[in-house]
ZAMARGU-4260 file (C-alpha; in steps of 0.2 Angstrom, whole numbers, plus 5000, padded with zeros to 4 digits):
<rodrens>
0) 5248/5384/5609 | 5252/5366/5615 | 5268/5363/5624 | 5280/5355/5617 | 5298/5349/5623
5) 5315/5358/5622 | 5322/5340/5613 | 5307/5342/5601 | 5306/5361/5598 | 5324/5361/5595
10) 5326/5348/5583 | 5310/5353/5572 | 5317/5370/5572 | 5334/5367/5568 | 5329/5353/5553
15) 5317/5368/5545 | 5331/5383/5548 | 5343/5369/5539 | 5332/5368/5524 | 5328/5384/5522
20) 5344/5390/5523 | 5350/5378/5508 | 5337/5381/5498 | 5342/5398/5498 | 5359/5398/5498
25) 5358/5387/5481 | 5344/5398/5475 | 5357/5415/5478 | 5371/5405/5471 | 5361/5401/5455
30) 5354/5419/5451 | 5368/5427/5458 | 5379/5418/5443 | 5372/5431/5431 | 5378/5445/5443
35) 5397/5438/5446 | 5399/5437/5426 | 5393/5455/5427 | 5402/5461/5441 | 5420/5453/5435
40) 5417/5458/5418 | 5414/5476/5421 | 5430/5475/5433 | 5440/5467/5419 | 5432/5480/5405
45) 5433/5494/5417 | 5452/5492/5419 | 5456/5489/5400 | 5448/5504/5398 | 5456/5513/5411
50) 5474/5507/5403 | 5468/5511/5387 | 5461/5530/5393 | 5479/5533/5403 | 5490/5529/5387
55) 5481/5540/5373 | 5484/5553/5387 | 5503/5546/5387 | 5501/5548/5369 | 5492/5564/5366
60) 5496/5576/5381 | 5515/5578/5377 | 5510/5585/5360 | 5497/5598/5367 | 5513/5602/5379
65) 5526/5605/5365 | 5512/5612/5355 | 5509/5626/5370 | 5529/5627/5371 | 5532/5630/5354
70) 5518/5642/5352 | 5530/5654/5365 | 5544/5652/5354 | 5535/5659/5338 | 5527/5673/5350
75) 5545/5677/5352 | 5550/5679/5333 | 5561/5662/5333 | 5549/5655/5320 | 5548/5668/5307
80) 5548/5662/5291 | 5556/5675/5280 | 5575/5678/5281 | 5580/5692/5293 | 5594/5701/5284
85) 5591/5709/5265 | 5579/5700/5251 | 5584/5684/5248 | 5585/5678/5230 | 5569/5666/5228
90) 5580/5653/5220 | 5593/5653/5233 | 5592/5641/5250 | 5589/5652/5266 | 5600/5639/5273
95) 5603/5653/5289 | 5583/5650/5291 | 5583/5631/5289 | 5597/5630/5300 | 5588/5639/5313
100) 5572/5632/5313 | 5581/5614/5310 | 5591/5620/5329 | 5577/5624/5337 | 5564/5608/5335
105) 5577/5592/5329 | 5580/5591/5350 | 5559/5591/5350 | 5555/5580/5338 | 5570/5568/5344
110) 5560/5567/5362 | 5543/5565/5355 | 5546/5549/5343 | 5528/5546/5339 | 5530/5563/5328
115) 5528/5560/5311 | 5532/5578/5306 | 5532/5595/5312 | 5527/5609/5303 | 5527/5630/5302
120) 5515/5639/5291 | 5512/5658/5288 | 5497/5667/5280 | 5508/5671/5266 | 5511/5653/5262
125) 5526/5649/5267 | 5530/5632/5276 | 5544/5623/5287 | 5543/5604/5289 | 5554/5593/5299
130) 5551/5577/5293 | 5555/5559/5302 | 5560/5548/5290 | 5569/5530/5290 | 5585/5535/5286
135) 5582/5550/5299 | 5578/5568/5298 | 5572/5579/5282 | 5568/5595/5281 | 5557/5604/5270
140) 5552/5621/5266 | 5537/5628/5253 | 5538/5647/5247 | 5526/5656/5235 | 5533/5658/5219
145) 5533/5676/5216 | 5522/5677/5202 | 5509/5668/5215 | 5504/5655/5206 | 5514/5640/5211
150) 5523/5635/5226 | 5541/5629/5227 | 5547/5613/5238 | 5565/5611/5243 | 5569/5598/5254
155) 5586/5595/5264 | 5593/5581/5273 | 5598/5580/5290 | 5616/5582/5286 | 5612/5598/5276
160) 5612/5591/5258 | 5601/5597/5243 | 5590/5584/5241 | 5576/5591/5230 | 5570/5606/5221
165) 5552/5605/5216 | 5537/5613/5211 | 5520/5607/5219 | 5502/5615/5220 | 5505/5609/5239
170) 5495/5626/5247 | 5496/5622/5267 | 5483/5636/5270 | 5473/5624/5262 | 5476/5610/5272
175) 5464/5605/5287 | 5475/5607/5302 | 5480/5627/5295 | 5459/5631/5294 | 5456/5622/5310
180) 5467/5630/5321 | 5466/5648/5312 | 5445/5646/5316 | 5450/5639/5333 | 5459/5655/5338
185) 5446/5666/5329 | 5432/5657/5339 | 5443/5662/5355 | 5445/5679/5352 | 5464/5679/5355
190) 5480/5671/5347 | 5484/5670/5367 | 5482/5654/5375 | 5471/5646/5361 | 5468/5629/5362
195) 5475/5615/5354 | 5466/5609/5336 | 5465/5592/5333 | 5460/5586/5315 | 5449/5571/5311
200) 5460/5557/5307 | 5465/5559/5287 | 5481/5554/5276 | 5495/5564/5276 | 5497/5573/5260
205) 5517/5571/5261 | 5520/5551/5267 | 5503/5545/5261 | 5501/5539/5280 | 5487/5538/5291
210) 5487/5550/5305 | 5480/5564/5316 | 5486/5582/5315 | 5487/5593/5333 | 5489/5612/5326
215) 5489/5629/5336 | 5488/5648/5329 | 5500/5664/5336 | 5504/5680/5330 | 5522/5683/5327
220) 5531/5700/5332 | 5530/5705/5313 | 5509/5704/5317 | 5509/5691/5304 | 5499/5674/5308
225) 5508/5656/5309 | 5500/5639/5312 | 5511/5623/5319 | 5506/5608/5317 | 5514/5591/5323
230) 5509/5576/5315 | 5504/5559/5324 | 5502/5541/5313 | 5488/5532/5317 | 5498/5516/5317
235) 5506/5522/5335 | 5489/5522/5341 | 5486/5503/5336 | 5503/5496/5343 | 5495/5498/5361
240) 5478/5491/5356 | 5486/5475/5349 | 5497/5473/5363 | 5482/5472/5378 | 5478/5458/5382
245) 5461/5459/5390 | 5458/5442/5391 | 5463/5424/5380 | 5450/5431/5366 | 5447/5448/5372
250) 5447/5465/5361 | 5450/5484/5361 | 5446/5495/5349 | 5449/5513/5347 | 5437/5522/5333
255) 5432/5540/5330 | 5414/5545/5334 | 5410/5541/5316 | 5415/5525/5318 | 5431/5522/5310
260) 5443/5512/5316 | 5460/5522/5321 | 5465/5507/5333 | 5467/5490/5327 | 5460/5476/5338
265) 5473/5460/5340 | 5468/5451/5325 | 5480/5443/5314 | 5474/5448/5298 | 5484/5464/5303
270) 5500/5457/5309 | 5508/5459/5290 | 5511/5485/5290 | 5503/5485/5275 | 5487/5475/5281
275) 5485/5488/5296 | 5488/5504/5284 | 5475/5499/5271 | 5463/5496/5288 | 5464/5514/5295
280) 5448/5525/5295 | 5438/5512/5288 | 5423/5502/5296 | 5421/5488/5304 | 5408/5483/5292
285) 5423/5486/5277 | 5437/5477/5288 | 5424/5462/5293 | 5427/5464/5308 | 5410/5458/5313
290) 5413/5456/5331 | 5416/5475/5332 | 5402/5479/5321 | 5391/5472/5331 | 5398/5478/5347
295) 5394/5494/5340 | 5377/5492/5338 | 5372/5484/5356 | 5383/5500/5363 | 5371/5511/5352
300) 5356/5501/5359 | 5364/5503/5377 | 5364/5524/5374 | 5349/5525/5368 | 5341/5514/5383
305) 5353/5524/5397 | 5347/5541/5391 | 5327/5535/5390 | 5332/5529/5410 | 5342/5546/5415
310) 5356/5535/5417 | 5374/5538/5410 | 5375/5533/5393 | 5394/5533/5394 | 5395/5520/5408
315) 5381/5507/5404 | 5391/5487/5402 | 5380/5477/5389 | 5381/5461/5385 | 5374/5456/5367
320) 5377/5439/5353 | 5391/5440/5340 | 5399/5425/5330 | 5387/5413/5339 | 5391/5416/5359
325) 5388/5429/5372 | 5400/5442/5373 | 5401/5459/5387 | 5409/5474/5382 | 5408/5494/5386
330) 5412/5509/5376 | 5419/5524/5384 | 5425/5544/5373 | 5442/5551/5374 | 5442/5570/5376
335) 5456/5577/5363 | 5446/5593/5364 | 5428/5599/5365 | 5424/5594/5349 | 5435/5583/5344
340) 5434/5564/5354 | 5439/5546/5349 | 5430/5532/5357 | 5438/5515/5366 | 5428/5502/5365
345) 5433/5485/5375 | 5424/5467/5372 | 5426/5451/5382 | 5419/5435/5377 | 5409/5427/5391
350) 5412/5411/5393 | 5430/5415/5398 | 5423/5423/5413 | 5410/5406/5415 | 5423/5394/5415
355) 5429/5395/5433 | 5410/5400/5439 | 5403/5385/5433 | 5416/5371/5440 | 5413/5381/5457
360) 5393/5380/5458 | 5396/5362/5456 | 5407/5360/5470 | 5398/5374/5479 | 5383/5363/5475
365) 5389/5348/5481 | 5399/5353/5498 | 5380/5361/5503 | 5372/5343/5500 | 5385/5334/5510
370) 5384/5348/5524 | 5364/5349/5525 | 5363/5328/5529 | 5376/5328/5541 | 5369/5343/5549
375) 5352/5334/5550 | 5360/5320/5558 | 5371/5330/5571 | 5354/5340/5573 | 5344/5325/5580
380) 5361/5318/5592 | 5363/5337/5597 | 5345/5341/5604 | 5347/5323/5613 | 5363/5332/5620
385) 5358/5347/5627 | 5339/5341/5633 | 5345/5332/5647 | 5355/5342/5656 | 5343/5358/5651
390) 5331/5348/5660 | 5341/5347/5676 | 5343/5367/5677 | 5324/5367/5674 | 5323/5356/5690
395) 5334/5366/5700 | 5328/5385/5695 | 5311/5376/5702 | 5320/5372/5717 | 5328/5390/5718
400) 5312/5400/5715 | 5305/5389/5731 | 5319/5394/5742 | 5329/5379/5742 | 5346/5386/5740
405) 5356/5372/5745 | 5369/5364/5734 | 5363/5356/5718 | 5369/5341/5712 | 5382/5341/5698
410) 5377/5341/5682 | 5387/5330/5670 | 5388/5336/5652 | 5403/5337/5639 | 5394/5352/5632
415) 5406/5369/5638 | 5393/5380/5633 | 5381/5370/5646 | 5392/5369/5658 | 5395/5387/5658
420) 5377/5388/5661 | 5377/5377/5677 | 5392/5384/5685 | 5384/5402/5683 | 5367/5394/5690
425) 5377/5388/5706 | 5387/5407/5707 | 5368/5415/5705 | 5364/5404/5720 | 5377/5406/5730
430) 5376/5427/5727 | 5356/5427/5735 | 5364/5419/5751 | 5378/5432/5751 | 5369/5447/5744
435) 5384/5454/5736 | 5393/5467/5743 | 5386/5485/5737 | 5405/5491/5735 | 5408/5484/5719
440) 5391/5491/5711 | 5399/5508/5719 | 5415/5507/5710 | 5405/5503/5693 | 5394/5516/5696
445) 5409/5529/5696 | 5415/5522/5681 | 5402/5524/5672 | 5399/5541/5675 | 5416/5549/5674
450) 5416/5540/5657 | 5401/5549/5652 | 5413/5567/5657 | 5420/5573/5640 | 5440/5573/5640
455) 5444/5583/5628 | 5435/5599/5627 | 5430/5603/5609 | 5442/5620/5600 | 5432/5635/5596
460) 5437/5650/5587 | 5438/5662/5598 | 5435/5656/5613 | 5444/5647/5626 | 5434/5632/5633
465) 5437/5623/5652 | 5428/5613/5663 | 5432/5602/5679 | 5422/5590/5695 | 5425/5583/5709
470) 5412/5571/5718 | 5412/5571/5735 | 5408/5551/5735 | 5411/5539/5724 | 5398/5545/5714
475) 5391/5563/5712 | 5375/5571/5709 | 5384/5583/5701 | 5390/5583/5681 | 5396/5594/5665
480) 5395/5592/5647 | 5404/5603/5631 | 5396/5597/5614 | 5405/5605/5599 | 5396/5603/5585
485) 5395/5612/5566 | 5382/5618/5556 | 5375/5608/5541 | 5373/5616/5522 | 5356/5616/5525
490) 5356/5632/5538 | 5356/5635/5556 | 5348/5626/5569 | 5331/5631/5572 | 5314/5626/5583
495) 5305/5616/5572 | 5304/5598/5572 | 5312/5599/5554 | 5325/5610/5556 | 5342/5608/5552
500) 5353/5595/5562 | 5370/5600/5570 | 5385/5589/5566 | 5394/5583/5582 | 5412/5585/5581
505) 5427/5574/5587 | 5442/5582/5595 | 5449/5578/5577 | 5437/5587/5567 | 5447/5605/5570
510) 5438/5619/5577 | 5420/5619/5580 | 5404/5633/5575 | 5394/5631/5591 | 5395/5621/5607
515) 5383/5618/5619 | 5389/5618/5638 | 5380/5608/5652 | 5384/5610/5671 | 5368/5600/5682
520) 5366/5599/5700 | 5354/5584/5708 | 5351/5586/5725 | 5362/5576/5736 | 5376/5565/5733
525) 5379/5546/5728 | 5371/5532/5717 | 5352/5541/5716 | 5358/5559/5710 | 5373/5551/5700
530) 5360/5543/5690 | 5348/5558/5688 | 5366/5566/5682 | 5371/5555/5672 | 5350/5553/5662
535) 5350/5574/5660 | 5368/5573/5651 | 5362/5557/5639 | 5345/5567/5635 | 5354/5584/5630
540) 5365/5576/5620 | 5350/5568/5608 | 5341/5585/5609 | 5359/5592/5603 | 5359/5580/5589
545) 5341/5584/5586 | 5345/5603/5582 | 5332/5611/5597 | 5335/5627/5605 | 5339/5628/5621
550) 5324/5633/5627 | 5315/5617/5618 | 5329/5606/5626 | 5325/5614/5644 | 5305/5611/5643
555) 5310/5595/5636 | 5322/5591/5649 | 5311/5598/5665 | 5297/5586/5656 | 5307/5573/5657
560) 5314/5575/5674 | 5297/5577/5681 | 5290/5559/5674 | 5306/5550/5680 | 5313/5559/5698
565) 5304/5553/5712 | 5296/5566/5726 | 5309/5578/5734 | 5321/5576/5720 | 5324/5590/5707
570) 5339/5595/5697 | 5346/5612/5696 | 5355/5616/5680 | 5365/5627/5667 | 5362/5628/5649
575) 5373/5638/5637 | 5375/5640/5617 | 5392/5648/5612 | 5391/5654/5595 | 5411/5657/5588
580) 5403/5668/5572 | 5393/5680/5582 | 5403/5679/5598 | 5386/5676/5610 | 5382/5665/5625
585) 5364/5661/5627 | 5361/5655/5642 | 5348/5647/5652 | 5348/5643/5671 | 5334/5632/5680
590) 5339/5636/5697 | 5358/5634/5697 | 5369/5649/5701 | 5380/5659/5702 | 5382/5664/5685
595) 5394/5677/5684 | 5400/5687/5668 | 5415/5699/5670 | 5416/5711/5660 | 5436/5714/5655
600) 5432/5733/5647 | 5428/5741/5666 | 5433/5726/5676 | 5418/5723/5683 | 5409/5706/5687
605) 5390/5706/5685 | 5379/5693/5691 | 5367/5684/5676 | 5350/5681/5685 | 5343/5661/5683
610) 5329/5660/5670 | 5318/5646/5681 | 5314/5635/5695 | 5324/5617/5696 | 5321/5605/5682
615) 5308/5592/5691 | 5298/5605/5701 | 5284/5612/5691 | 5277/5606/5673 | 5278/5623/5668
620) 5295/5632/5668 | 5286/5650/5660 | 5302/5655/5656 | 5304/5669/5643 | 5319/5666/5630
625) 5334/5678/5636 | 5343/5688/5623 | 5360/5681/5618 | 5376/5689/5629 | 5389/5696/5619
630) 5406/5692/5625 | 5418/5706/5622 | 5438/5703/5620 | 5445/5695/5635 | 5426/5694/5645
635) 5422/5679/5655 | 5407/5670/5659 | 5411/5657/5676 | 5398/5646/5680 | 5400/5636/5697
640) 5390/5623/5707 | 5387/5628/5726 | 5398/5613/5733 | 5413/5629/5727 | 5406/5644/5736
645) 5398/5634/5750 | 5415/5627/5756 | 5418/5626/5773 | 5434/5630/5782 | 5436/5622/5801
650) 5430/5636/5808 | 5411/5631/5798 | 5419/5649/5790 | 5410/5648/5770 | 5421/5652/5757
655) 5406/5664/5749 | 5401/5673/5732 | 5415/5685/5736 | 5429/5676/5737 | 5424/5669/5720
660) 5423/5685/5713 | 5437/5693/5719 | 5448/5675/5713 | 5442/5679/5696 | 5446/5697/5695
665) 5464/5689/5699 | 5467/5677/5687 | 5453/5687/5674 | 5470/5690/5661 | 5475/5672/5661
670) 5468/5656/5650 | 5452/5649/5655 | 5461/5633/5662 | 5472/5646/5673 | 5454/5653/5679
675) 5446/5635/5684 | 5466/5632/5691 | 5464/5646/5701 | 5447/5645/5711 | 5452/5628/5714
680) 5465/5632/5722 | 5457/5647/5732 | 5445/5635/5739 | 5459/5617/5744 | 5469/5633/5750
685) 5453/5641/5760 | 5449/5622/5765 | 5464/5616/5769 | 5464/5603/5759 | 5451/5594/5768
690) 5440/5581/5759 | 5424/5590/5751 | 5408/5587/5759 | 5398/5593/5740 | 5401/5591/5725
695) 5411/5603/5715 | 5411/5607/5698 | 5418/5623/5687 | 5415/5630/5668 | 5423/5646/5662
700) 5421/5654/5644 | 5432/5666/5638 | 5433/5676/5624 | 5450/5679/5616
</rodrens>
């Protein structure tokens, strides 16, 4: 490839990069248009909808409510319909009974002022109505006559007066919210928490109104069955469709599943009553209301389409052409009971949504021309800029790598990035005739790798977890490690290369299933085996999150270990897996003791042979798999590295296995922190607080 220069390069690269990037942020820009109008109507739609779904709950969850509370009251007998002392002439007022049952739901209906009326029917005929009228309240009540024939009406205002007296063929048995909620409870098996019925939208037999019937069964103490119904009016229902404003033009629509409307949009052919009650349950096609009709169809098209994709026919956005333009819209159902659902329907017209999109393309479009020229032009100036004085690096780097490493002249830019640059060229010369000082890579080095130390320990049920180190340098050949993890759904962890992955856990994360403990050992002291300390810890802990065994992660390790120590280096070392659900260590040493397990039943501390050589020895480590150790109630398991037991007093006296022992047969009854607490301080005591010569470092594992 033929050189060129930087001025060159950088100016042909950054002219192509410019126009590249234009074209492509005009080409996103233009495609992603279609998206935006997408995106904002869904958001638009998707909130309207949402509004509309939170007020029919408003509208028809305090009615299943009072439903449920008044079925309690008839369980009770408060509802019977008969009078409850002697035979009451069948030409005389029960006015006790009206009275009571006038008490008992005026205070209802007065909170629930989108009921229409309330009723109580018996299998024997007999009805109570409480009806809301204009002028106020009206009660009503309906009676077989006794020749079973014909029914009688009598109907009292709510200040008691005799109103009417009249004869009807009205049978409420007959009626559909009687049938619906007697099949509703037969269906259940029980007049005991049946749930509510709700009717298909119908008119009213008594007001000639449009409305929707919620109805429930019971069985009074007399055994006798008893439906109450409340009546809801559909025009309730169409005062919150007409008052949402989705948008300047926008519409919602709320139909049953058969298509009829039961929620007028905001149109004014039905701002005048009687114009929205000769609308109800009719459909769109009848009301020509073309924009709905044909809103219907693409939500049809859209369902049909979903399912043939296995996506969610109830969540699909469609946009589709009515009354000459583009329009969005989305249909979602209202559950009023398994088998009985309205569906809200929501359209916005898109050019609404274009409006703002288009005026900012072209300015978009505009600002991006303007900013590609004058980025052409600074491009040129700019690669003039900075060739010069990159020039002059060149020319003293060449100087440099020749062994001239007396001051350079000053380069003279306006440029801070450049200048940066050439004040770091000078440091970098004046660092090779100094050499640095090896301190400050000293102290660095120790920060690194007591930030590697973890400094919370993870929880686990029932165990107690501690572990502490002390470098004798700076920096220490010696390290530990506590990895609490949990167990994915999938299983447990096991040796394959597909098994399950463990989930590491924060200190936040509550109590852990399993951790795996690390306590390593390179031979000496200082940068070198700080390294090698610090490398072993890094590649457990991506075999941990790998989910190997610990025998895998040991011949892993060890194969490691051998590629990267050099001669005379090796690294002895600790593994353990404590399990919280079976209460096991398994354990795995390669080389490093003591491990010592007491045993808190007879008080006895047994020794736990090590498994194989140092890790960077042999190839091979040949080391069977050891059956997990099962920690009883109050047992420990102490692992220590030899800069502990090895301590020297003045005398050149070491502090031995068996002081260790006899520390933790001491201290066996207290915390695991109080264990680590105590050989620490048996050894500064034993030592007399004199500077270790190795490094130290302690794990205990107790079972609780």
């Amino acid at each position: 490839m033929r050189p060129v220069s930087i001025r060159a390069k950088f100016v042909r690269d950054l002219v192509l990069m410019l126009v590249v990037m234009g074209g492509a942020i005009i080409l996103i820009f233009w495609f992603a248009n279609r998206r935006a109008v997408r995106s904002l109507s869904a958001t638009i739609i998707r909130q309207t909808l949402q509004t509309t779904h939170q007020e029919l709950q408003s509208f028809f969850d305090p009615i299943s409510l009072a439903l449920n509370v008044s079925r309690s009251w008839g369980e009770d007998g408060d509802l019977v319909l008969r009078p409850r002392t002697g035979q009451a002439d069948p030409e005389v007022l029960d006015v006790a009974m009206r009275r009571r049952l006038t008490e008992r739901f005026l205070p209802l209906i007065q909170q629930l002022p989108r009921l229409s009326s309330l009723l109580v029917a018996d299998e024997e005929g007999r009805e109570f109505m409480l009806l809301h009228t204009d002028a106020g309240f009206e009660a009503w009540q309906s009676e077989p006559q006794e020749d079973g024939s014909l029914l009688r009406r009598r109907t009292w205002s709510d200040h008691g007066a005799d109103l009417s007296a009249t004869r009807t063929d009205y049978d409420p048995r007959k009626r559909p919210w009687f049938i619906g909620a007697i099949e509703r409870a037969n269906q259940s098996g029980s007049y005991v928490d049946t749930p509510v019925f709700w009717t298909e939208p119908y008119t009213f037999f008594t007001t000639g109104e449009p409305g929707i019937t919620a109805s429930i069964a019971l069985r009074n103490p007399d055994g006798r069955m008893q439906v109450i119904g409340f009546d809801l009016l559909l025009r309730d229902i169409s005062q919150f469709t007409r008052s949402l404003r989705v948008s300047r033009r926008g519409k919602v629509v709320v139909m049953t599943t058969d298509n009829l409307v039961v929620g007028l949009p905001d149109d004014e052919r039905f701002d005048d009553p009687d114009a929205r009650k000769a609308a109800y349950l009719k459909a769109p096609d009848e009301l020509g209301l073309d924009l709905a009709r044909d809103a219907t169809e693409a939500f049809g098209d859209a369902v049909v389409e979903a399912i043939a994709s296995n996506r969610d026919p109830e969540s699909t956005i469609v946009r589709f052409e009515s009354l000459g333009e583009a329009w969005w819209g989305e249909s979602q159902l209202f559950t009023l009971a398994p088998d009985r659902q309205l569906r809200m329907a929501v359209v916005v017209p898109e050019s609404e949504l274009l409006g703002d999109i288009v005026y900012q393309r072209l300015v978009i479009a505009g600002a991006l021309i303007g900013v590609l020229l004058v980025g052409l032009w600074r491009t040129v100036v700019l690669g003039r800029t900075l060739s010069n004085p990159v020039e002059q690096l060149v020319a003293q780097t060449d100087r440099i790598g020749q062994g001239d490493l007396r001051p350079a002249p000053t380069i003279r830019t306006d440029i801070w990035e450049v200048r940066r640059i050439a004040a770091a060229h000078d440091r970098m010369r004046v660092s090779l005739q100094s050499l640095m000082k090896l301190e400050r890579d000293i102290q660095i080095a120790r920060q690194i790798q007591q930030s590697t130390l973890p400094h919370v320990l993870p929880t686990l049920n029932g165990f107690e977890l501690d572990a502490w180190n002390e470098p004798a340098d700076e920096t220490g050949g010696d390290t530990f490690d506590v990895i609490g993890f949990t167990m994915d759904a999938m299983g447990v962890v096991d040796s394959s290369e597909h098994g399950h992955r463990p989930v590491l856990a924060s200190s936040s994360d509550g109590p852990s299933d399993r951790a795996i403990l690390l306590l390593a050992d390179a031979t000496g002291h200082g940068i070198g085996p700080a390294l090698a300390a610090t490398q072993i810890r890094a590649m457990l802990r991506m075999a941990v999150r790998l989910g190997a065994d610990l025998l895998h992660i040991a011949r892993h390790l060890n194969e490691q270990l051998i590629a990267d120590l050099p001669e005379n280096r090796f690294i002895t070392a600790w593994l353990g897996d404590v399990d919280s659900k079976t209460g096991t260590v398994t354990s795995f040493s390669a080389g490093q003791g003591p491990l010592l397990h007491y045993q808190a039943a007879n008080r006895q501390i047994v020794e736990v042979p090590t498994d194989a050589p140092p890790f960077g020895v042999t190839p091979d480590l040949m080391a069977p798999p050891r059956p997990p150790l099962r920690l009883q109630r109050g047992d420990l398991f102490v692992v220590l590295s030899d800069g502990l037991f090895e301590a020297r007093n003045a005398a050149g006296e070491q502090f031995g296995l068996k002081r260790i022992k006899s520390v933790i047969l001491e201290a066996a009854e207290n915390h695991a922190e109080q264990v680590t607490a105590s050989i620490r301080d048996a050894v500064e005591t034993f030592t007399s607080h004199a500077p270790a010569d190795d490094d130290r470092t302690i794990i205990v594992i107790r079972r609780t």
